[in-house]
C-alpha distance (Angstrom), angle and dihedral (degrees) to the residues before:
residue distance angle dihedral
X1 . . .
X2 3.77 . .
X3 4.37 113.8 .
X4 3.11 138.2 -163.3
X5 3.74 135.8 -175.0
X6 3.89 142.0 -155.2
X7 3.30 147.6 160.4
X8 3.92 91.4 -93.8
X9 3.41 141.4 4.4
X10 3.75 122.0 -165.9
X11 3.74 121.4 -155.4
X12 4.21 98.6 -148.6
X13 3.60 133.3 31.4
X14 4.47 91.4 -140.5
X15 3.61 121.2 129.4
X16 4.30 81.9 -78.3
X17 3.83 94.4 56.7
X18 3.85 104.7 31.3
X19 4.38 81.1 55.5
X20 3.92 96.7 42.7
X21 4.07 84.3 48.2
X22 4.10 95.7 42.5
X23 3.46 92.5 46.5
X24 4.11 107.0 37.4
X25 4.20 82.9 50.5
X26 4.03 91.1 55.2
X27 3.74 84.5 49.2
X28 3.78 89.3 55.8
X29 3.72 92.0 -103.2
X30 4.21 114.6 152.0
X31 3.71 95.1 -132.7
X32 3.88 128.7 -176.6
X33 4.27 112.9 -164.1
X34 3.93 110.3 -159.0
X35 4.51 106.5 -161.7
X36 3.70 119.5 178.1
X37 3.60 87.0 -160.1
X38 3.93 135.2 7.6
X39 3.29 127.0 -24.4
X40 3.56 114.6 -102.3
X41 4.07 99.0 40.0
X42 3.20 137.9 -151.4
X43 3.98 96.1 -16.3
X44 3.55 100.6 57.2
X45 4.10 103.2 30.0
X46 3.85 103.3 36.1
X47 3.93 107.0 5.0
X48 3.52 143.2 34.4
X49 4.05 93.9 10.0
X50 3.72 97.6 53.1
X51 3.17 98.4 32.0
X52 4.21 95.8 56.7
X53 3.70 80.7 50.3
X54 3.45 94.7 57.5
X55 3.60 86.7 52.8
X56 3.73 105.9 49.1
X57 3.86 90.1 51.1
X58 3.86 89.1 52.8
X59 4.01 78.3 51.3
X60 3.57 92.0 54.4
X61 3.62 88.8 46.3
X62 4.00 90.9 57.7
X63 3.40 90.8 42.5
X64 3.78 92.8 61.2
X65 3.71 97.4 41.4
X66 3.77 95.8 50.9
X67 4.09 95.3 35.2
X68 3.61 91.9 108.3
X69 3.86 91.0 69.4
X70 3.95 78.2 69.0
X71 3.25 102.1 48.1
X72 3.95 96.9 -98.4
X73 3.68 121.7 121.0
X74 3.11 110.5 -147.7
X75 4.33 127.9 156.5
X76 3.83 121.6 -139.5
X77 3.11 120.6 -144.8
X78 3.58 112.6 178.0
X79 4.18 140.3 -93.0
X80 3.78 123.5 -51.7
X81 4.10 97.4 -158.3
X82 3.40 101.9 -172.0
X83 4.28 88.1 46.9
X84 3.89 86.4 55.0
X85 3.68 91.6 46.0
X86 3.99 90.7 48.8
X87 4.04 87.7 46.2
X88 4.07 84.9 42.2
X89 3.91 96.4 53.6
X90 3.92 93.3 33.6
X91 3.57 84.8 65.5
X92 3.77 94.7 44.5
X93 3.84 89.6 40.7
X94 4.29 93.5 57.3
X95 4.17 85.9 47.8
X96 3.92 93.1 48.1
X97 4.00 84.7 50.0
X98 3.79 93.7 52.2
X99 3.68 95.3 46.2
X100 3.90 93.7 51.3
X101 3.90 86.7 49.5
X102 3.97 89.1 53.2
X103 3.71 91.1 43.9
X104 3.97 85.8 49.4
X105 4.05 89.0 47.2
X106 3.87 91.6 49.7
X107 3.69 93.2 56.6
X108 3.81 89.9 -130.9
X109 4.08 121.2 164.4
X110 3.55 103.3 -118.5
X111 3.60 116.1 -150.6
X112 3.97 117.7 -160.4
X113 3.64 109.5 -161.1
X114 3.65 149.3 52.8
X115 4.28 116.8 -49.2
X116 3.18 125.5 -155.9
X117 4.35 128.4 -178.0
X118 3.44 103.0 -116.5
X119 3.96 98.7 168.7
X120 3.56 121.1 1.5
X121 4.11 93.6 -90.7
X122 3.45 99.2 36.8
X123 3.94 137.1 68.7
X124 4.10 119.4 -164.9
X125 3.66 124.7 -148.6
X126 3.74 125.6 172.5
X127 3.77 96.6 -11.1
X128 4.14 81.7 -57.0
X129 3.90 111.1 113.8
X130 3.97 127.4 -148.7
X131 3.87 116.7 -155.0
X132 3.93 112.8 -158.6
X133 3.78 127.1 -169.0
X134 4.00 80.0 -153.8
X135 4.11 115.5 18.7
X136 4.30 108.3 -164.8
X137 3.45 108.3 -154.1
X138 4.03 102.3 -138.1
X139 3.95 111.6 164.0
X140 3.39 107.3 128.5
X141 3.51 133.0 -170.4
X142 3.70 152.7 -40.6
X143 3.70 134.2 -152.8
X144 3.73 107.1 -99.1
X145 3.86 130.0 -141.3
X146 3.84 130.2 -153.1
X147 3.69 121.3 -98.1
X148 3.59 109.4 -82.6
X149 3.96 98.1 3.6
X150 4.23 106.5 119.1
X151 3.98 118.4 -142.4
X152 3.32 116.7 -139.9
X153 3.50 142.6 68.8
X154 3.94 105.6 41.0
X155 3.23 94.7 -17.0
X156 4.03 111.7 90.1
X157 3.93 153.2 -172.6
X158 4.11 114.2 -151.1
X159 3.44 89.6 -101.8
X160 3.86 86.1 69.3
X161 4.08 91.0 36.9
X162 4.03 85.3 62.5
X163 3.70 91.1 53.2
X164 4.04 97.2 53.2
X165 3.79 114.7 117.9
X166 3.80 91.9 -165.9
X167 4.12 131.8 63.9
X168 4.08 98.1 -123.3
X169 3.81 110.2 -121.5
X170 3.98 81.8 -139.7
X171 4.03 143.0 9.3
X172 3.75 143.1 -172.5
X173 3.08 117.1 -155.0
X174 4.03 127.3 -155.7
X175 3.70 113.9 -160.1
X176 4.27 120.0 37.2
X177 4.06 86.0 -151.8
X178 3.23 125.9 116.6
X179 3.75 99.8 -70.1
X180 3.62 95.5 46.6
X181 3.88 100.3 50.8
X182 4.09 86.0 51.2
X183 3.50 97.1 53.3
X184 3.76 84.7 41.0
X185 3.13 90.1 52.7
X186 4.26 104.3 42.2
X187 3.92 84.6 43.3
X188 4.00 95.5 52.8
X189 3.89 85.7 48.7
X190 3.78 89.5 54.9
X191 3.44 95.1 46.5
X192 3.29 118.3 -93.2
X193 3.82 137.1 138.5
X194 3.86 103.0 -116.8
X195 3.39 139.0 -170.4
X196 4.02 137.7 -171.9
X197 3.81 125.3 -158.2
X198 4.00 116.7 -169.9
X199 3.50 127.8 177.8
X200 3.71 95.6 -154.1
X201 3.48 121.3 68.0
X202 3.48 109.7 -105.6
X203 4.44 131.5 33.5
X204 4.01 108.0 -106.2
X205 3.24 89.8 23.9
X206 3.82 97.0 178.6
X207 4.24 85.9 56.1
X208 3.46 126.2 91.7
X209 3.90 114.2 -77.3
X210 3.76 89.3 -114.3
X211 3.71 100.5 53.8
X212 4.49 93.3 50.4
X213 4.35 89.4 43.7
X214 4.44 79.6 60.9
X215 3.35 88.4 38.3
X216 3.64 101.5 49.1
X217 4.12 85.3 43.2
X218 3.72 91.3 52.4
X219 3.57 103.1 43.5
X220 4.04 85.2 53.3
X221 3.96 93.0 52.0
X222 3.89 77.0 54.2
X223 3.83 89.6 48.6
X224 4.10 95.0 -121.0
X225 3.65 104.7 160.9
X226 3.96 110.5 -143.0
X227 3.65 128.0 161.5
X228 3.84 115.6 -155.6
X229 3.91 128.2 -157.1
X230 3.60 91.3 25.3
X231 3.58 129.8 126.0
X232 3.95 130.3 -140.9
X233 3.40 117.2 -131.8
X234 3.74 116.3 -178.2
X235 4.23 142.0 -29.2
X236 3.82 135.7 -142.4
X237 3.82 116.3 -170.9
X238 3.49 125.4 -165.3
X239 4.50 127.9 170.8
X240 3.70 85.3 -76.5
X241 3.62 104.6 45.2
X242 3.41 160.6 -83.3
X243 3.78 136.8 -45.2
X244 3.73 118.4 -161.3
X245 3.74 119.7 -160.9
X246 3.95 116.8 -155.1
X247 4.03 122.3 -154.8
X248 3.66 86.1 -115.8
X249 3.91 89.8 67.4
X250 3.95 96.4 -101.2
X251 3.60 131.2 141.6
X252 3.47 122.1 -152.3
X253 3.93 121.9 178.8
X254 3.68 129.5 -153.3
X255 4.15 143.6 161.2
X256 4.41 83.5 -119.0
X257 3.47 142.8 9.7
X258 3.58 117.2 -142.1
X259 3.81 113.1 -148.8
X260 4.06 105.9 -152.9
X261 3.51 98.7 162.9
X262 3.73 95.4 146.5
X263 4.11 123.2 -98.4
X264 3.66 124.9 -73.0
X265 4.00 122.2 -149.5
X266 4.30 115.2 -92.0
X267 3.75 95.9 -132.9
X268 3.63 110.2 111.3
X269 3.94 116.9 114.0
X270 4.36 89.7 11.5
X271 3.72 87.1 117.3
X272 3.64 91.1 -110.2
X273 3.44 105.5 139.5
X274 3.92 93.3 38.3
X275 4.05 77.8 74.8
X276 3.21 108.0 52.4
X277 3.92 97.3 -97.7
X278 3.96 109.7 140.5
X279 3.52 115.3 -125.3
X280 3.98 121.5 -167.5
X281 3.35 113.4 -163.0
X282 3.84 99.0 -39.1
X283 3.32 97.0 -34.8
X284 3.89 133.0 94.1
X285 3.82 118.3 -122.9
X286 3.73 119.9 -134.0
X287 3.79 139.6 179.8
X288 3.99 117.2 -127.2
X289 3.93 96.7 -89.2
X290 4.59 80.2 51.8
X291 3.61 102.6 -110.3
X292 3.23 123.4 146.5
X293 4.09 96.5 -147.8
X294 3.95 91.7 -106.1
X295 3.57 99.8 114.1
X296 4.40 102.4 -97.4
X297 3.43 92.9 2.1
X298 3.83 118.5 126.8
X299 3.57 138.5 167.5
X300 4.21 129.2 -151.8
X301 3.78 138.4 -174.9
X302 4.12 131.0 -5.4
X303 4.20 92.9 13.1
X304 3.78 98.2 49.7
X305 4.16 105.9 82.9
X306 3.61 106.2 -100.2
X307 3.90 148.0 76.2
X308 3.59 106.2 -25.3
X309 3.92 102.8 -138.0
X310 3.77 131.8 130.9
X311 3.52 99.0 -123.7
X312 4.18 89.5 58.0
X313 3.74 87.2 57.6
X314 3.33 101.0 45.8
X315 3.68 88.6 51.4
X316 3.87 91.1 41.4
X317 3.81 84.0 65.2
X318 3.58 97.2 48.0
X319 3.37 86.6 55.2
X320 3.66 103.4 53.5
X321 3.96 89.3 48.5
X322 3.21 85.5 62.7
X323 3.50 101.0 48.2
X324 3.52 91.4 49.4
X325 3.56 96.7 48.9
X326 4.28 81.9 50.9
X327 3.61 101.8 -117.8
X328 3.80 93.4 130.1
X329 3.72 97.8 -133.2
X330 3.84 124.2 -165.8
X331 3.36 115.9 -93.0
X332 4.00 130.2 -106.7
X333 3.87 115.0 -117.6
X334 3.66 122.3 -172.3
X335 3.59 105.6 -129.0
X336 3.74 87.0 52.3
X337 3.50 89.2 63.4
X338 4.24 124.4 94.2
X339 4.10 115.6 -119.9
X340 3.70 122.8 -167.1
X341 3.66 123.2 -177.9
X342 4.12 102.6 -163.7
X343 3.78 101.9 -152.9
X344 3.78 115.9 128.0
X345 3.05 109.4 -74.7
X346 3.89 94.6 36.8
X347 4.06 132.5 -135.2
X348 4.01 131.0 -153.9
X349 3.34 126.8 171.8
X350 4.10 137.3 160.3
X351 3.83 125.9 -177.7
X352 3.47 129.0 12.1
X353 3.60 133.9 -5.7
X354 3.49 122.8 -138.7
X355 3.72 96.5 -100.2
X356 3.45 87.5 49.1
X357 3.72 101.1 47.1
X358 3.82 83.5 47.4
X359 3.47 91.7 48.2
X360 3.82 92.5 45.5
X361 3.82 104.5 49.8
X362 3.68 104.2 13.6
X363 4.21 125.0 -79.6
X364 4.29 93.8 -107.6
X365 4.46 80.5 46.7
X366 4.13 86.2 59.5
X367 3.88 132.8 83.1
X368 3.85 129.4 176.1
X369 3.42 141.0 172.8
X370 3.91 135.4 -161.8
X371 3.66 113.1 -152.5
X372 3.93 116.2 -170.0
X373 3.62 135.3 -126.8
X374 3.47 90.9 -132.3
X375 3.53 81.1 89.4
X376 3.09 107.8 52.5
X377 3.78 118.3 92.9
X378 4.34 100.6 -149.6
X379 4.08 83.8 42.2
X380 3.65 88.2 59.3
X381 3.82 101.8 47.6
X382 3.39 90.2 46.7
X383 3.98 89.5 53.8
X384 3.68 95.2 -128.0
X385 4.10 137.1 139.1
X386 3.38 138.9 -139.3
X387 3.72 155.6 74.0
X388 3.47 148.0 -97.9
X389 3.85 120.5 -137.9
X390 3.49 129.2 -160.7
X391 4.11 121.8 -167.6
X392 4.00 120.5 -168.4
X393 3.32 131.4 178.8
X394 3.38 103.3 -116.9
X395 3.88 118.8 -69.5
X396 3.48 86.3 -15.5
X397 3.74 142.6 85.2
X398 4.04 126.8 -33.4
X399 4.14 98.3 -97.3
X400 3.67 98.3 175.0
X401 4.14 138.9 33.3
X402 3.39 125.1 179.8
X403 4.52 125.4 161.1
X404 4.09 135.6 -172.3
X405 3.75 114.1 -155.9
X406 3.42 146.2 90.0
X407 4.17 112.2 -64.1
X408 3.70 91.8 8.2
X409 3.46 93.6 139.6
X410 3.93 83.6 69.5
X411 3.90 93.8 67.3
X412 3.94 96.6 52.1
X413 3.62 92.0 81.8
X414 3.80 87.0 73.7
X415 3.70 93.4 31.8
X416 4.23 86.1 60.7
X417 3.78 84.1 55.9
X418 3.72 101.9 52.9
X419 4.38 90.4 44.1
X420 3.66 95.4 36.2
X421 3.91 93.9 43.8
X422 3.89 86.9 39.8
X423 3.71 90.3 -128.8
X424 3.83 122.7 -171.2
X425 3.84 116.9 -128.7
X426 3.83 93.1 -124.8
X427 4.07 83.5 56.7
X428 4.21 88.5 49.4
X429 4.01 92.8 43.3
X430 3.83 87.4 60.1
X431 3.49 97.6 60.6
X432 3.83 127.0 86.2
X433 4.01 115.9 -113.4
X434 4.03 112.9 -167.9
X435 3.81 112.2 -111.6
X436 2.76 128.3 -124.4
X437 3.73 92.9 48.8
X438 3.71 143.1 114.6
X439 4.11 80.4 -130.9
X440 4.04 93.0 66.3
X441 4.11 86.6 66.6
X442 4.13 80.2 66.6
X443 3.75 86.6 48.1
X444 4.09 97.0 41.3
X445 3.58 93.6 48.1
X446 3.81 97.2 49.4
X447 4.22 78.4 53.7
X448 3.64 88.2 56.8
X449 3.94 86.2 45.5
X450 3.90 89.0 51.8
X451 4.28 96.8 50.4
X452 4.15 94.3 -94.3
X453 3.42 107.5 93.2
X454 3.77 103.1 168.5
X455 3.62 106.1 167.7
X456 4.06 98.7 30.5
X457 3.59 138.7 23.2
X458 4.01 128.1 -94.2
C-alpha cells in the first residue's frame, strides 16, 4: 500500500481544515487536505453562504414592497425561485472558484474522497494512505434530527430548504435557533405562512433575554407565528402535507416541516476512538491549545464542544497551524468570539450575557444599559428598531455586547474590540463615531455608560 507523509494532514476541507491547510502551507508546512465533498463545506455550499443569500433577496423583496414609505414606487410582483437559486449558487459558485485557486496557489495535495484515521498519524482514503507528523481532525457537522422523527419526504433539514424551487404556501418550523428564525424569516419575506415551534421558552434561546423579548415583538409585527415552551410530539406526511402533533395535544398543518434542531458533530465511523481520541457524545474533546491527548492529534471547528459557527473554525485552524509550526499562538475562546443571527430584524452579540455576567461576577457586581435606536439618526431613515446593550462589570470594563436592528451584525466588529480588549466605557466615550451612522449608537451608548448620555437617558 503506497504512503505518503507530510507535515500535516487534515481530515475535512470546512472553514477548520481549508484555514489549518492555508495557513500551515504559508508557514512552510507540506500539507495534504483529504474532502469527501467540496472544498469549503458545509458553510459555503449548504450553510451560511446560501443561506445569507436567501436572506438578502427576501430583503430586497421588503424593500420593494414597503418602498413607497420612501417615496419610491415600486410594484411587487412576487418570487422567481429558480432566479434566486441561480443568484444563490452564482454567488456560491465565484467563492468555490476562489478557494480552488488559493488551494492551487498554496501548493496543497488535495485529496478527493472519503478519510478515515487509520493509526493515529495516518488518514486512508481509497486504499491510498496519508502519514502526518500532525493529523487535524476537521469534519464538522451535520444537521441533526430528533429521535424517532424521519427526514425525507416533506419533512426537511436546511440543506433541503436551499434546494426548493417553490415559495411554500406554509411552514412549521422545529427549532427557534438560529437556523430556524432565518428560514423563518427569508420564507415570511417570500411569502409564506410560517410557523415556529420551540420547546424552550423563549426564540434564541442561547441570546441574551433582551435581544429574543425584541425579537419575539418584531417577528409578531411581521405576523411570524411561534409557539415557545412547547414540545413536538410526532408528524404524518402525506402528497399534500404535513401534520405536526405538539405534546400539548395540538395539531398544526403545513406544506413542510423544517427540522432546525441544531447540528450534531460528523465523527462517527472516522476511526477516532480506535486511536485513543475521546469522543463525548459525538463530539471530540480537546484541551485549550485543541489536542485531543493522542500525541499530534488535534481537532477544529463543528466536532470540538463549543459554538458552532464558521468563523470559530476557521480561526480554530489558524490556530493549530500555528501551533504546529510552534509559534505558541493565543488561544480562541468562545465568548470572545462575534455571533450574528441574520433574520430580519438582525442580532449580534460577543461576550457575556447578562445571566452570565451575573452569574460570573456576582448580580449587585453587574451594570447594563439598553440604549435605543430611536436615537439613532441612520436607524431611523432606514425605518428600523432596536437597541444596543452594553453590560460591565461594575466600574470596570464592557464584558458583554449584544444589538437588535437591521445590519447589526455590521457594528460587532467594534463591539469584539471593546470585549476582547476589555475596554472601559469612559475609554469608548472618548473616541469619535461617524454620524450619521448606525455605528454612533455603539459610541452614544458607551456615553450613557460613562455619565453623558446626550441622546438617551441613564
Amino acid at each position: 500500500m503506497a504512503e505518503s507523509v507530510y507535515d500535516v494532514v487534515i481530515l475535512g476541507g470546512g472553514s477548520g481544515g481549508y484555514a489549518a491547510a492555508f495557513r500551515a502551507a504559508e508557514l512552510g508546512l507540506s500539507v495534504a487536505l483529504v474532502e469527501k465533498d467540496k472544498l469549503g463545506g458545509t458553510c459555503l455550499h449548504r450553510g451560511c453562504i446560501p443561506t445569507k443569500a436567501l436572506l438578502h433577496a427576501a430583503e430586497v423583496a421588503d424593500a420593494t414592497r414597503e418602498s413607497e414609505q420612501f417615496g419610491v414606487k415600486a410594484t411587487f410582483e412576487g418570487i422567481d425561485m429558480p432566479a434566486v437559486n441561480k443568484y444563490k449558487d452564482g454567488t456560491i459558485g465565484r467563492l468555490y472558484k476562489g478557494l480552488q485557486g488559493l488551494a492551487k496557489a498554496h501548493k496543497l495535495t488535495l485529496v478527493e474522497g472519503e478519510g478515515k484515521l487509520v493509526t493515529r498519524d495516518t488518514v486512508e482514503v481509497d486504499g491510498q494512505r496519508y502519514t502526518g507528523r500532525n493529523v487535524v481532525l476537521a469534519t464538522g457537522s451535520y444537521s441533526r434530527s430528533l429521535p424517532g422523527l424521519e427526514l425525507g419526504g416533506r419533512v426537511i433539514t436546511s440543506e433541503h430548504a436551499l434546494q426548493l424551487d417553490h415559495v411554500p404556501n406554509s411552514v412549521i418550523i422545529l427549532g427557534g435557533g438560529v437556523i430556524g428564525v432565518e428560514f423563518a424569516s427569508a420564507w415570511k419575506s417570500f411569502g409564506a405562512d410560517v410557523t415556529i415551534v420551540e420547546a424552550l421558552p423563549r426564540l434564541v434561546p442561547v441570546e441574551d433575554e433582551a435581544a429574543s423579548k425584541a425579537l419575539e415583538r418584531a417577528f409578531r409585527k411581521r405576523k411570524i407565528g411561534f409557539k415557545t415552551g412547547v414540545r413536538f410530539s410526532g408528524v404524518t406526511q402525506d402528497d399534500s402535507g404535513v401534520t405536526v402533533s405538539l405534546e400539548s395535544g395540538e395539531q398544526l398543518t403545513a406544506d413542510y416541516l423544517l427540522v432546525a434542531v441544531g447540528r450534531g458533530p460528523v465523527t462517527a465511523g472516522l476511526g477516532y476512538e480506535e486511536q485513543g481520541v475521546e469522543v463525548e457524545r459525538g463530539f471530540v474533546i480537546t484541551d485549550e491549545r485543541l489536542r485531543t491527548g493522542v500525541e499530534g492529534l488535534y481537532a477544529v471547528g463543528d466536532i470540538v464542544p463549543g459554538l458552532q459557527l464558521a468563523h470559530r473554525g476557521f480561526a480554530h485552524g489558524v490556530f493549530v497551524a500555528e501551533q504546529i509550526a510552534g509559534l505558541n499562538p493565543v488561544p480562541v475562546i468562545d465568548s470572545g468570539i462575534p455571533r450574528v443571527t441574520y433574520c430580519d430584524p438582525e442580532i449580534a452579540s460577543v461576550g457575556l450575557s447578562q445571566k452570565q455576567a451575573e452569574e460570573a461576577y456576582g448580580a449587585d457586581q453587574v451594570e447594563s444599559l439598553e440604549y435605543n435606536l430611536a436615537g439613532n439618526g441612520k436607524s431611523q431613515i432606514l425605518g428600523t428598531q432596536g437597541f444596543v446593550k452594553l453590560i460591565r462589570r461594575k466600574d470596570g470594563p464592557i464584558v458583554g455586547f449584544v444589538a437588535v436592528g437591521a445590519r447589526m451584525g455590521e457594528q460587532v466588529g467594534e463591539a469584539q474590540l471593546i470585549v476582547n480588549w476589555e475596554a472601559l466605557p469612559e475609554e469608548v466615550a472618548q473616541l469619535v463615531h461617524a454620524h450619521p451612522t448606525q455605528n454612533e449608537s455603539l459610541g452614544e451608548a458607551h456615553l450613557a455608560l460613562a455619565g453623558k448620555p446626550l441622546h438617551s437617558h441613564a
